[in-house]
N, C-alpha and C positions, 0 to 999 in steps of 0.2 A: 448646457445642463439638460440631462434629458427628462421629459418631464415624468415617466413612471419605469419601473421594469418588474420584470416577473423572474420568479428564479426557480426553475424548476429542481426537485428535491424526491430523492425516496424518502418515504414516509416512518422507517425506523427511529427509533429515539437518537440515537446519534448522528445521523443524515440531517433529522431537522436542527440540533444545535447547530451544528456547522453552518446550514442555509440559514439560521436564524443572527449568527453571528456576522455571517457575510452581511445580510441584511441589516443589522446596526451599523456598519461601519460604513457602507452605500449610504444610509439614510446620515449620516455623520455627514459626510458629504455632498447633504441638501438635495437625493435623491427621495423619492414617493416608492418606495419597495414592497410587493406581495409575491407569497409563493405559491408555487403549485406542486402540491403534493402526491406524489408517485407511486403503486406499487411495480415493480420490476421482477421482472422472471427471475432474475437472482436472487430475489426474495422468498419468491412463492416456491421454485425447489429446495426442498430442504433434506429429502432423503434419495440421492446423490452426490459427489464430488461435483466439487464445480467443471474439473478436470474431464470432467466424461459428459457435460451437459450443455456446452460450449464457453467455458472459460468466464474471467471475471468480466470480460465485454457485457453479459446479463445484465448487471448492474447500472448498465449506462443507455442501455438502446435504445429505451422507451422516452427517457430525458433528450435523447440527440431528438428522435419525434417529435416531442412540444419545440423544440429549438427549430426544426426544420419547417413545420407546418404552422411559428409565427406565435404557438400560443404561451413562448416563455423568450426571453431573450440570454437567459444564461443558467448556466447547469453547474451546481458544487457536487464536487467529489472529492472522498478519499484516493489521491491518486495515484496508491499502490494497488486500485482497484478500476485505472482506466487505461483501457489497450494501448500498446507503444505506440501502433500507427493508427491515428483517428483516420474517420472515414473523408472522402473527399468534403469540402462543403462544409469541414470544423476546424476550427482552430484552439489552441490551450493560448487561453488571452491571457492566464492570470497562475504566478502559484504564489501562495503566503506564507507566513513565516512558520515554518516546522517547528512542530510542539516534536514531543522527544518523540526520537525514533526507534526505541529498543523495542525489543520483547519483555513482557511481564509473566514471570511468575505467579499464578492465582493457586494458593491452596488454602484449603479450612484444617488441613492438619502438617504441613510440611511446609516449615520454612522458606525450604530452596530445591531446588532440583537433587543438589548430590545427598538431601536425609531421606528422599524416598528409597522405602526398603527394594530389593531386588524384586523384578517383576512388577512391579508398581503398574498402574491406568497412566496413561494422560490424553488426555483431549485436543486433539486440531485436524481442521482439515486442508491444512496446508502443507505441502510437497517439499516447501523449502525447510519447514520447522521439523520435520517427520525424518528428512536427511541429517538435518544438525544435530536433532536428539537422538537420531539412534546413535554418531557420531559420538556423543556426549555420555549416550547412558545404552550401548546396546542389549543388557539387558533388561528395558522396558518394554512392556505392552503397550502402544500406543491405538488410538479409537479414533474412528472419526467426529467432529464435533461443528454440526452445523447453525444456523440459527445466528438472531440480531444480534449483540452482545447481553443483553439482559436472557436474552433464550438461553446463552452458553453456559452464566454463568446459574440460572436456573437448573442446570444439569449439572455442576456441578456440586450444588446447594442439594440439589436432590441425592448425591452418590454415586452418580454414575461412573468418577473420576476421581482418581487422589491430587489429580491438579488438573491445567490445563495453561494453555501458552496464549495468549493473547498482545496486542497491541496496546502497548501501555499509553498512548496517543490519548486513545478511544476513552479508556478508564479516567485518564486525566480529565480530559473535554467535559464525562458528565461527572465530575465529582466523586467516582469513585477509586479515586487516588488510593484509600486504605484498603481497597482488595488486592493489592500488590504486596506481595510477601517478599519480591527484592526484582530488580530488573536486573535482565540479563545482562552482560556486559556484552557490547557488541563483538568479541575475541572468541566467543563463547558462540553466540547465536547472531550472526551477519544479517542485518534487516531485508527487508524484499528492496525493491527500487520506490524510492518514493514512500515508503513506509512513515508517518506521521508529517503529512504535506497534504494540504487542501489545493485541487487544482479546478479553474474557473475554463469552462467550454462554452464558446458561441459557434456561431456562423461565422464564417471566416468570410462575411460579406458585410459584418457591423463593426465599423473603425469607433460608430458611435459608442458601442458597449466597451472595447477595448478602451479606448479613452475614460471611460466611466471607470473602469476595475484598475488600470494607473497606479491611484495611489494608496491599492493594497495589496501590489507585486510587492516580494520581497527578494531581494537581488540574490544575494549568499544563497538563499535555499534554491531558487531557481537555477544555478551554476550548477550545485551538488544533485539536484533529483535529473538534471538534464544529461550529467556524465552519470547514474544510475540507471535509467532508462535506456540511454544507449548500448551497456552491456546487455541490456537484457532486449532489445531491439534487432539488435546482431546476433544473439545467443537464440533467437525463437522465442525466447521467451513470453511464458505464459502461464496458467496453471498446470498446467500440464509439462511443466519441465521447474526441477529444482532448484531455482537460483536465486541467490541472495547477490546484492551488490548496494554497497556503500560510500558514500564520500563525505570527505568533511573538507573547509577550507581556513587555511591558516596564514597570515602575513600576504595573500595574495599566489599561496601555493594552496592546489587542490591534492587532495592523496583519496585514491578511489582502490575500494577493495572488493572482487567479487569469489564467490566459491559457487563450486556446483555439485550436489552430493547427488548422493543413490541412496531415492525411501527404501530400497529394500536392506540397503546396508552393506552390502555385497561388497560394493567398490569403494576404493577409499572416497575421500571428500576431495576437488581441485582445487587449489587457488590461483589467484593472480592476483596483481597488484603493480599501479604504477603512479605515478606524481608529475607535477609540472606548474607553470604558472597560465594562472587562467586571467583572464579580465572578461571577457563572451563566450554567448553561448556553444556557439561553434568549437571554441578549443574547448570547451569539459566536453563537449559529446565527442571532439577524436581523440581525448583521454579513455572515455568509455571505451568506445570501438577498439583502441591501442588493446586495452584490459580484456575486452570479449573475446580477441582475436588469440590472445594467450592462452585464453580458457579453451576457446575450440580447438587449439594444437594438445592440448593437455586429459582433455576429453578421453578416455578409451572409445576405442572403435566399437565397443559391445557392448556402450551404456545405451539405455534408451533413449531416445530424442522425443523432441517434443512435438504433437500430435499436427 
């Protein structure tokens, strides 16, 4: 039993629920839990793409620091928001049980996506979401939309948008389940990898912490974000390049779905898709890799790649 731990955390309202939850179910397990509170450069720019300021990694670098230099022993993340290949010296010791993974429709005047009138706002600043709805709706204006989740939807609150697409994870976690006017079906809008999955990063030098975080691995989701991840690992993936990839598993088969569009609209949307039986983690990631490798044959030679 270890006698304390520190969990380091960005300081957003939804960053700490998550470290605060981590944190109850460590202390459930007879652990002494405090956090340490972050701000991250993925924070503090807000008027830029993440895509052009150096990607969603922002969000975690300053946490891999307190991890490195001793003054945290474990970092929670959203981990459709931590880069495919950690740096040397870290390890993903832990991922937990996926709260849903869709996209959420957020509007104050439109039910769903298909009642917004032509030319409608919507709000995100995601590359993948931007692909699908022009896909979905190419006659939208869509805007960028930066900011915590309480910033976003303050813009929307304020007018700036007749909607906006958001992670229905996120709303769920703090209780704002009723600003969801319907979740997208994932057929519709393909989640990112790892999209509503908390993941736990150490030192990949502390067996003590992995040992600790054990028994709140949860295995299914760990299978399915690991064959996500590796589409998007193979693919470049990043913000800077469009790509959604999904898995679910059933009876002991994994079926894993990626697409890759163009924000500008230009080129159609690609898919791939393949299945198998999984038991480790190894086989969902060369079910990924199977799925990525189809998407790069399928790719046009003249779409953009990722930076």
């Amino acid at each position: 039993m270890l006698a304390h731990l520190t969990i380091a955390t960005r300081e957003s309202r939804l960053a700490l629920w998550q470290a605060e939850h981590v944190k109850a179910l460590l202390e459930q397990q007879g652990h002494s839990v405090t956090l340490l509170g972050m701000t991250t450069k993925g924070d503090q720019i807000l008027d830029r793409s993440l895509s052009k300021v150096g990607g969603k990694g922002l969000f975690v670098k300053e946490l891999e620091l307190a991890l490195e230099e001793g003054r945290a022993d474990l970092a929670v993340h959203s981990l459709k928001d931590v880069p495919m290949e950690l740096p040397p010296g870290f390890a993903l010791a832990c991922v937990m049980e996926r709260e849903d993974p869709r996209d959420a429709w957020v509007s104050n005047r439109y039910a769903s996506l298909a009642e917004l009138p032509q030319g409608g706002v919507v709000g995100t600043s995601s590359l993948r979401r931007v692909a699908l709805l022009r896909a979905l709706r190419p006659d939208l204006k869509i805007e960028p939309l930066r900011g915590n989740l309480d910033t976003r939807l303050k813009k929307l609150d304020d007018g700036q948008y007749d909607g906006i697409v958001l992670a229905a994870a996120g709303l769920k976690r703090l209780g704002l389940e009723s600003r969801i006017r319907t979740a997208f079906d994932t057929a519709q809008m393909l989640p990112a990898a790892g999209q509503g999955a908390l993941g736990i990063e150490v030192r990949s030098d502390r067996p003590d912490v992995v040992q600790a975080l054990a028994p709140l691995a949860h295995r299914q989701s760990w299978l399915v974000v690991s064959a996500e991840r590796a589409v998007s690992r193979v693919m470049g993936g990043s913000c800077s390049m469009p790509l959604a990839a999904y898995a679910t598993v059933t009876n002991g088969i994994l079926h894993i779905q990626a697409t890759w569009g163009d924000p500008d609209g230009v080129l159609p949307l690609v898919q791939a898709q393949a299945q198998g039986p999984v038991q480790e983690i190894a086989q969902a990631v060369a079910l990924g890799e199977k799925v990525a490798r189809q998407l790069q044959a399928r790719v046009p030679a003249q779409a953009p790649r990722a930076d």
